[in-house]
C-alpha positions in Angstrom: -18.1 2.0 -40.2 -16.7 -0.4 -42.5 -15.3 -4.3 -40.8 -11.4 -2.8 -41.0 -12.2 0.4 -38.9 -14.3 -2.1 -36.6 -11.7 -4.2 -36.6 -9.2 -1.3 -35.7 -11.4 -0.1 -33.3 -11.7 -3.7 -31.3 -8.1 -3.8 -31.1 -7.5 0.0 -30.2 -10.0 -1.0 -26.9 -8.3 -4.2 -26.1 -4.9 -2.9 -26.1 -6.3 0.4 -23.6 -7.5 -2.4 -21.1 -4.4 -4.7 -21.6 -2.4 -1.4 -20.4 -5.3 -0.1 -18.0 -5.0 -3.7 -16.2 -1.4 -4.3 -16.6 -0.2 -0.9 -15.3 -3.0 -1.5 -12.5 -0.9 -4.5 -11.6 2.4 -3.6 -11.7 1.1 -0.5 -9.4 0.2 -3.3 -6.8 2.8 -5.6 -7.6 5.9 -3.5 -7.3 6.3 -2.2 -4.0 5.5 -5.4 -2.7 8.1 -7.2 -4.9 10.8 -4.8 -3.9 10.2 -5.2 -0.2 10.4 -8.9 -0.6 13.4 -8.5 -3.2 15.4 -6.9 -0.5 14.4 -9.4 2.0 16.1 -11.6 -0.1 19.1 -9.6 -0.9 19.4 -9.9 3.1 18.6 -13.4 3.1 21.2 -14.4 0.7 24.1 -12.2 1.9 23.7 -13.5 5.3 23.7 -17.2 3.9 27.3 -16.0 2.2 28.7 -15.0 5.0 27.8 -17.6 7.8 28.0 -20.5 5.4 32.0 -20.2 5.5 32.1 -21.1 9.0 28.7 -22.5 10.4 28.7 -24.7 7.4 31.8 -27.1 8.2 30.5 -26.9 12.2 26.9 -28.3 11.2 28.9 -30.7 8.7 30.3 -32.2 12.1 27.2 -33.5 13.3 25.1 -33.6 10.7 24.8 -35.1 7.0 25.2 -33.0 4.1 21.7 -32.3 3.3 20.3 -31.5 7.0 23.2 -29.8 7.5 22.3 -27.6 4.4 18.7 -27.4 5.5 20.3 -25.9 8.9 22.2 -23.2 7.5 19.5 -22.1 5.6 17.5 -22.1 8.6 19.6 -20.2 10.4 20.1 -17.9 7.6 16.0 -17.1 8.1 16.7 -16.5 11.6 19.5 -14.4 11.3 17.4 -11.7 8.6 14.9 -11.7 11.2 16.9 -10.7 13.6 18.8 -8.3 11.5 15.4 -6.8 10.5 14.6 -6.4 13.9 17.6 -5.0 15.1 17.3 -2.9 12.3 14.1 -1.7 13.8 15.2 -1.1 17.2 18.4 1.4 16.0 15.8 3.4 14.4 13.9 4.0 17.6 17.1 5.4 19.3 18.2 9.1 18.6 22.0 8.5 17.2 21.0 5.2 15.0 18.0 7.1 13.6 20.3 10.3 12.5 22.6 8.0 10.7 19.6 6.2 9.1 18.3 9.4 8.1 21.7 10.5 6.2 21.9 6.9 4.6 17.9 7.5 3.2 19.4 11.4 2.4 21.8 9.9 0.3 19.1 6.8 -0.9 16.7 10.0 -2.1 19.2 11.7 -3.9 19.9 9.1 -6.8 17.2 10.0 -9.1 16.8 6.3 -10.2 16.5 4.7 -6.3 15.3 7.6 -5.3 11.7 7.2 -6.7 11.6 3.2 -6.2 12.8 3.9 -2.8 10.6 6.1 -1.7 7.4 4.3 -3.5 8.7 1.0 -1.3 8.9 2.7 2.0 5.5 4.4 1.9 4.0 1.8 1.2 5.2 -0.6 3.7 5.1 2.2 6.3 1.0 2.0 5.4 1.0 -1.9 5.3 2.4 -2.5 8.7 1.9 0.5 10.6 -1.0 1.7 12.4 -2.0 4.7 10.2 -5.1 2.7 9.2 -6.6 3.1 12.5 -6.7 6.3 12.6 -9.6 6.2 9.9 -13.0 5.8 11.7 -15.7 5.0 9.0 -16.1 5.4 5.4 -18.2 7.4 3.8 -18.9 8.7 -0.1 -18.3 12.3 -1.1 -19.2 14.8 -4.0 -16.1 15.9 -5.2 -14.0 17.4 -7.4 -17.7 18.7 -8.1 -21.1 18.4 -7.7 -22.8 14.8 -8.9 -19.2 13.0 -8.9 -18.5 10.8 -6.0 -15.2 9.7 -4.4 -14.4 7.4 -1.4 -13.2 9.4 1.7 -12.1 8.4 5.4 -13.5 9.9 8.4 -10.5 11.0 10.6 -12.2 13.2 13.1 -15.6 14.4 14.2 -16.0 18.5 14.6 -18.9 19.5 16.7 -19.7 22.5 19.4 -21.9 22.6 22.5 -25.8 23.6 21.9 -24.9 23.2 17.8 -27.0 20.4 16.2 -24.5 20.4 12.6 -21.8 18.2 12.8 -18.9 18.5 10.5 -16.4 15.9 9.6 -12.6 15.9 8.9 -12.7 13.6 5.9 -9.1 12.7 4.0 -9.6 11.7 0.0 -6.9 9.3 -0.7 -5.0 9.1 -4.2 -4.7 6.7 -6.3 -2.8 4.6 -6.7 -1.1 5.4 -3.5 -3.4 5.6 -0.9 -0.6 7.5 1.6 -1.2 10.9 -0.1 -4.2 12.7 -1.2 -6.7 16.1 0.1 -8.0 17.0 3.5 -11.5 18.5 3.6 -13.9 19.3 6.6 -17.1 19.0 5.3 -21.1 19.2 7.0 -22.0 15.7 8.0 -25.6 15.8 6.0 -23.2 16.2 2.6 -22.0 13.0 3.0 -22.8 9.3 2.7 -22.3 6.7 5.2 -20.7 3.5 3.4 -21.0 0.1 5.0 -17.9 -1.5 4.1 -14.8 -1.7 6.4 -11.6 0.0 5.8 -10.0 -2.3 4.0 -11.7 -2.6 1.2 -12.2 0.7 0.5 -8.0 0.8 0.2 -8.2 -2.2 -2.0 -10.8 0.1 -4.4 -8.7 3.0 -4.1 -5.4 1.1 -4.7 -6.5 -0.7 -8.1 -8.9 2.2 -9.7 -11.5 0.0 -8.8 -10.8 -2.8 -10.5 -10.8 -4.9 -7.4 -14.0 -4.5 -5.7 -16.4 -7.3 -4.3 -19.9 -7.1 -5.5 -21.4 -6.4 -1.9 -19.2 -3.2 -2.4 -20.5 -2.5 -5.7 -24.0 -2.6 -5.7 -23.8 -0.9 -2.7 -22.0 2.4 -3.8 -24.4 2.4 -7.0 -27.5 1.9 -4.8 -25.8 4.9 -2.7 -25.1 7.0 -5.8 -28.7 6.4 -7.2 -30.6 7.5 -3.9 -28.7 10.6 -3.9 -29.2 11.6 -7.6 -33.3 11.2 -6.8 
């Protein structure tokens, strides 16, 4: 291989991990960004339309600048409480069928409807409790023999007088960790992994890009034992 096809080559590799890491990012980056972009949205439309008549009252009493500083203030307070407010319709029965045939309506534009339904899955798994429903972590062989994925232990299956114990185990997707396989599987064909919940999502979540080096060495020393 001559220095240009080298050269070629070095740049053909950095551009695939520019995009690996970049698309990695934006994976991660996105929902968040929307969640807080709408938060904002919120934020500032709330500011419009108090700032017409709190602002001249705070005006009254107060300087120009803490005045300002109050109405933004209140602004925050107000999209908290709209927020939860917001929350509080959706637990009751009539609010929650009207949200449903706004987020109908939301799923139906092809262009919100994916970036819609990317941002609420993911802060559904952020904030809610579906995390805790995922008692340990363990390593199995799958899609075939000698490959290994990260999987969640989500129930135990045993019966009286039996000594095999099987596991409900869920394989998450990546790069969203909310969808993925179900497999019940004997307990003795999988691996117990010492690392919390947490940051097996955070593995999952980048492709393994972010992943502390107690977590690394310990999968490889995992892998290794079992491939002896």
């Amino acid at each position: 291989m001559n220095q240009e096809e080298q050269t070629q080559e070095t740049q053909k590799g950095w551009f695939a991990n520019f995009r690996k890491y970049f698309i990695t990012g934006l994976i991660v980056i996105l929902p968040l960004w929307i969640s807080l972009f709408i938060l904002w949205i919120i934020f500032k439309w709330i500011g419009n339309v108090t700032k017409p008549f709190l602002g001249p009252i705070f005006e009254i009493f107060f300087d120009k600048e803490p005045a300002s500083f109050l109405l933004t203030i209140t602004s925050f307070v107000v999209t908290i409480l709209v927020i939860y407010i917001s929350g509080l319709l959706a637990t009751n029965i009539v609010s929650r069928k009207i949200l449903s045939k706004i987020e109908d309506i939301l799923i139906k534009i092809p262009f919100l409807r994916g970036i819609y339904t990317s941002a609420r899955e993911f802060v559904q798994f952020v904030f809610s409790k579906k995390q805790r429903k995922y008692h340990r972590v363990v390593l199995v062989e799958w899609p075939r023999k000698g490959i290994f994925t990260i999987a969640f232990v989500t129930s135990e299956l045993t019966l009286e007088n039996e000594k095999e114990k099987f596991l409900g185990v869920f394989v998450s997707s990546t790069p969203n960790p909310t969808t993925g396989y179900f497999f019940i599987v004997n307990e003795k064909e999988t691996v117990p992994l010492d690392i919390s919940i947490e940051e097996a999502f955070k593995i999952i979540i980048s492709g393994g890009i972010v992943i502390s080096p107690y977590s690394k060495e310990l999968i490889i020393q995992k892998i290794s034992n079992e491939n002896k």
